[in-house]
C-alpha positions as CSV (number, residue, x, y, z in Angstrom):
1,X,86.8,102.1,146.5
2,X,88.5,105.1,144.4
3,X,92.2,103.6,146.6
4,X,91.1,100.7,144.7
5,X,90.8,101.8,141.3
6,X,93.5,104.0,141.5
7,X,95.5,100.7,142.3
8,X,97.3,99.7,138.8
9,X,97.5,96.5,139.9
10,X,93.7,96.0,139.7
11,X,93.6,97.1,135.8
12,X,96.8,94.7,135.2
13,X,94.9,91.9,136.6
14,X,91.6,92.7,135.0
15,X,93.2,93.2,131.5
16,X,95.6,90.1,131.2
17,X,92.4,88.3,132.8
18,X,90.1,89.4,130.4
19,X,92.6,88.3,127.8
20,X,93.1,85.1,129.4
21,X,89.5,83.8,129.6
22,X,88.4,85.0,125.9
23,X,91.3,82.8,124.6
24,X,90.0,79.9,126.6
25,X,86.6,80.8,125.3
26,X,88.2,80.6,122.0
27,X,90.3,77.5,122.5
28,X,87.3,75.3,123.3
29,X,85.3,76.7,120.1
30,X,84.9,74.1,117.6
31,X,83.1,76.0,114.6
32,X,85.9,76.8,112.0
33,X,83.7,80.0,111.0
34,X,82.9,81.3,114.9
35,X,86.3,81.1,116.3
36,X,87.6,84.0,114.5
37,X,85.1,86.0,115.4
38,X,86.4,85.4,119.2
39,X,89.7,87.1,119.0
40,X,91.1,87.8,122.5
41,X,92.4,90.9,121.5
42,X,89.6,92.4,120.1
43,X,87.1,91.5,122.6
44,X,89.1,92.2,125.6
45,X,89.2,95.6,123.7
46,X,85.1,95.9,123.7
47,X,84.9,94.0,127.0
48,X,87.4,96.8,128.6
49,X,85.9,100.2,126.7
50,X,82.2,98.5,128.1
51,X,83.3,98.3,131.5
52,X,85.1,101.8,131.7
53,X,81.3,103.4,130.4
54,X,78.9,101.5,132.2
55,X,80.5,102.2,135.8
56,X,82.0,105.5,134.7
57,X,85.7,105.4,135.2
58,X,87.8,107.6,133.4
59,X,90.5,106.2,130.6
60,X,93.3,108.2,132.7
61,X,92.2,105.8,136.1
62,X,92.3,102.2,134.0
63,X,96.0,103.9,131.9
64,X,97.1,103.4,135.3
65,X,97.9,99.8,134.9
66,X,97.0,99.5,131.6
67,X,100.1,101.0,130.2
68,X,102.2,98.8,131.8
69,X,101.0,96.5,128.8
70,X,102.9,98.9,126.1
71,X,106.0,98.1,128.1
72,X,106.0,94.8,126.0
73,X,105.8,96.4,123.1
74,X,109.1,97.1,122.3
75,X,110.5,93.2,123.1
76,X,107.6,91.9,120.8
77,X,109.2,93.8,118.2
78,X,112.8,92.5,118.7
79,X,110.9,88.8,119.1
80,X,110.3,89.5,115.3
81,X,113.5,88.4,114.6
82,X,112.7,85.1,115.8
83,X,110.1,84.6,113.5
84,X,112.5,85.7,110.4
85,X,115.0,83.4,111.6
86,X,112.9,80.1,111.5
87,X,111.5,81.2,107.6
88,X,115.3,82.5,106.5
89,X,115.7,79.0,104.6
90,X,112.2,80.3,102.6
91,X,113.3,83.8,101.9
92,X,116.4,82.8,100.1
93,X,114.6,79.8,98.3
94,X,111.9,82.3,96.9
95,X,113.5,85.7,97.2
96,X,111.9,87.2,94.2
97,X,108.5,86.2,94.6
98,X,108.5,87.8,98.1
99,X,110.4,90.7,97.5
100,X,108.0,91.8,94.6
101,X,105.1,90.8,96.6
102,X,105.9,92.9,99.9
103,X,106.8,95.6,98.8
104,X,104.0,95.8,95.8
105,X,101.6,95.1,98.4
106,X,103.0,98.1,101.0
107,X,103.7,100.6,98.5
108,X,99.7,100.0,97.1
109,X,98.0,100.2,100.4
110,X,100.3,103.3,100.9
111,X,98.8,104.8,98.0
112,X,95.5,103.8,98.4
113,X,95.4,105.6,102.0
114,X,96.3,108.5,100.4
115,X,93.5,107.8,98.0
116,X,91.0,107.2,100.5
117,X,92.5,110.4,102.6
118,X,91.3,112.8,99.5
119,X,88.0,111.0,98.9
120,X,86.5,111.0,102.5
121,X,88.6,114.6,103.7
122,X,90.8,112.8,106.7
123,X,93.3,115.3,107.8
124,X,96.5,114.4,108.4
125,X,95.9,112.6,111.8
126,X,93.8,110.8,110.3
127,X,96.0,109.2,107.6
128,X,98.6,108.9,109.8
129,X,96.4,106.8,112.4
130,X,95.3,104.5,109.5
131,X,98.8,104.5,107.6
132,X,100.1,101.5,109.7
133,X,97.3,99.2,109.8
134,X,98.8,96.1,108.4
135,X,101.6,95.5,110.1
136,X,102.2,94.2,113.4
137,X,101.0,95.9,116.5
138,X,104.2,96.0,118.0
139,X,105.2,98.5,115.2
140,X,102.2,100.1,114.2
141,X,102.1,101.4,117.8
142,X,106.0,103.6,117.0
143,X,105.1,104.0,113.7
144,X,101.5,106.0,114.1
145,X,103.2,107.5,117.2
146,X,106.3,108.9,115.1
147,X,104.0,110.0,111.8
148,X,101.9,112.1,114.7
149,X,98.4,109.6,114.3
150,X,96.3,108.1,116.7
151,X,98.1,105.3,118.8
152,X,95.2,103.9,120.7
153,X,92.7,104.5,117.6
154,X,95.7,102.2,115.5
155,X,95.9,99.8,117.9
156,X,91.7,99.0,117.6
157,X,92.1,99.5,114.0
158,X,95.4,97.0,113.3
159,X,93.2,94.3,115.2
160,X,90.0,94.9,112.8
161,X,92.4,94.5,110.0
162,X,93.5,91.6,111.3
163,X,90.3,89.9,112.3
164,X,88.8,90.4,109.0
165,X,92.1,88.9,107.1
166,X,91.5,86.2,109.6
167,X,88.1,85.6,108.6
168,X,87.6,86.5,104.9
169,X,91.4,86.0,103.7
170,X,91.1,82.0,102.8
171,X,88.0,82.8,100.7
172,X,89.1,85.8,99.2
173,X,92.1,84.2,97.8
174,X,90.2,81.0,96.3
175,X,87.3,83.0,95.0
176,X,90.8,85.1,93.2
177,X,91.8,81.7,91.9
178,X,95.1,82.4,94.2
179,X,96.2,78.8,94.7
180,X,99.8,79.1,95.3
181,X,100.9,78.5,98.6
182,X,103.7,81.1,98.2
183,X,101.3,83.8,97.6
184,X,98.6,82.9,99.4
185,X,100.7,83.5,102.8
186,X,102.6,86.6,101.3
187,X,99.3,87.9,100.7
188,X,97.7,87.6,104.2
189,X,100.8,88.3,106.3
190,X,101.1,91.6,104.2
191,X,97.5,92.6,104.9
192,X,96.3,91.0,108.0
193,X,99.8,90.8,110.0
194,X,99.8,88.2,113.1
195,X,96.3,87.5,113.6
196,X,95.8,86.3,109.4
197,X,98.8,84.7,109.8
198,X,97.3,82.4,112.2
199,X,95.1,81.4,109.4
200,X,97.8,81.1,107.3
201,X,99.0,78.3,109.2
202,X,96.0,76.7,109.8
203,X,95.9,76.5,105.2
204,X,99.2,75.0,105.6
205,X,103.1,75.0,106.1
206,X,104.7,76.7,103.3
207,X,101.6,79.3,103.9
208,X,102.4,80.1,107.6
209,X,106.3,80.1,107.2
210,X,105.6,82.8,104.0
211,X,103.2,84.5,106.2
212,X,105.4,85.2,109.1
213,X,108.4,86.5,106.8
214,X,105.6,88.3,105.7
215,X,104.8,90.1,108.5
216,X,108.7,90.9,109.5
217,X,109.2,92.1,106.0
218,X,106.2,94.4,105.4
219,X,107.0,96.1,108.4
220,X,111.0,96.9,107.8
221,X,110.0,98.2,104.5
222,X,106.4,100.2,106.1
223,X,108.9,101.7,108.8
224,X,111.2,103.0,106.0
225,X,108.3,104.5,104.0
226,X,107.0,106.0,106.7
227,X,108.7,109.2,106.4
228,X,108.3,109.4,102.6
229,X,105.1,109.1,103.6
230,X,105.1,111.9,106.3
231,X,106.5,113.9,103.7
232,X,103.8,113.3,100.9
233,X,101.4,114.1,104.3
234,X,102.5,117.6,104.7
235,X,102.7,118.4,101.5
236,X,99.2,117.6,100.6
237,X,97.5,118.4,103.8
């Protein structure tokens, strides 16, 4: 049994399996308000961190084959481009509006970490684990592991964020009396990266195509904040 579960083929398997079958769980959903609440990614998260503590395996024996998962990482990143390819012919027709609303939207939540830092006394690993929350995993993942935070802590935290822009974003915006499409998908891709995005699209075109810019965007300029950030960091804490 231990040759087994020393085997990082078995974790693969279980992990992309896992995945696999909560996304079919999710594709055959038809309640508008359940089926976020089934996001792969976060439940194949629980499902995982349930299975290592009821039978007792250690993190280092599932990292095994587990870690072969971050080895995707860094193409999902360079697939970005993709994305800010197809919404090009958007970002020059509404440069402005995007512009001012990515970067506004970055440089607040940056500020309001730091906010939140001082009120509930994280340290600096802390901050640095929660800095990248919004943006895609693929760079939250080099981000938090550049600034010194939490990677594994980020990841969980980056899909939460995303599961409740998912959930609550369309809501939020009409009970805000945000009705234009421009904003409403500048607004979710900048908070709630892929997984709001998917909403996004679901609200409509011009939403999703804004959306994804939204997410390639926030991150360039998050990334080059990042160490203004690191700076402000070590200078307070």
């Amino acid at each position: 049994m231990n040759i087994v579960l020393n085997s990082p083929i078995i974790w693969l398997v279980l992990t992309i399996g896992i995945y696999l079958m909560i996304a079919k769980i999710q594709a055959n959903i038809k309640s508008t308000t359940l089926k976020p609440f089934v996001n792969p990614l976060l439940l194949s998260i629980i499902v995982i961190i349930i299975i290592l503590i009821l039978f007792d395996i250690p993190y280092e024996m599932y990292s095994n084959g587990g870690q072969y998962l971050s080895l995707f990482v860094t193409p999902a990143t360079v697939a970005l481009a993709i994305k800010l390819e197809k919404s090009f012919i958007y970002l020059k027709r509404y440069m402005q509006p995007v512009i001012i609303g990515i970067v506004s939207g970055a440089i607040l939540h940056t500020i309001l970490i730091i906010i939140f830092g001082v009120i509930f006394k994280f340290d600096y690993e802390m901050i640095a684990t929660l800095y990248p929350k919004s943006i895609t995993t693929a760079i939250a993942v080099d981000v938090s592991q550049s600034m010194g935070g939490l990677v594994s802590l980020t990841v969980a935290i980056v899909v939460v964020t995303g599961v409740v822009g998912n959930v609550i974003g369309e809501s939020l915006l009409k009970s805000l009396n945000v009705t234009d499409p421009v904003a409403q998908g500048i607004a979710i891709g900048t908070s709630a990266h892929a997984v709001g995005t998917s909403k996004a699209i679901q609200m409509g075109e011009l939403q999703g195509a804004m959306s994804s810019l939204a997410i390639v965007v926030t991150g360039i300029v998050m990334v080059l904040l990042a160490p203004v950030m690191s700076i402000i960091l070590n200078w307070m804490f």
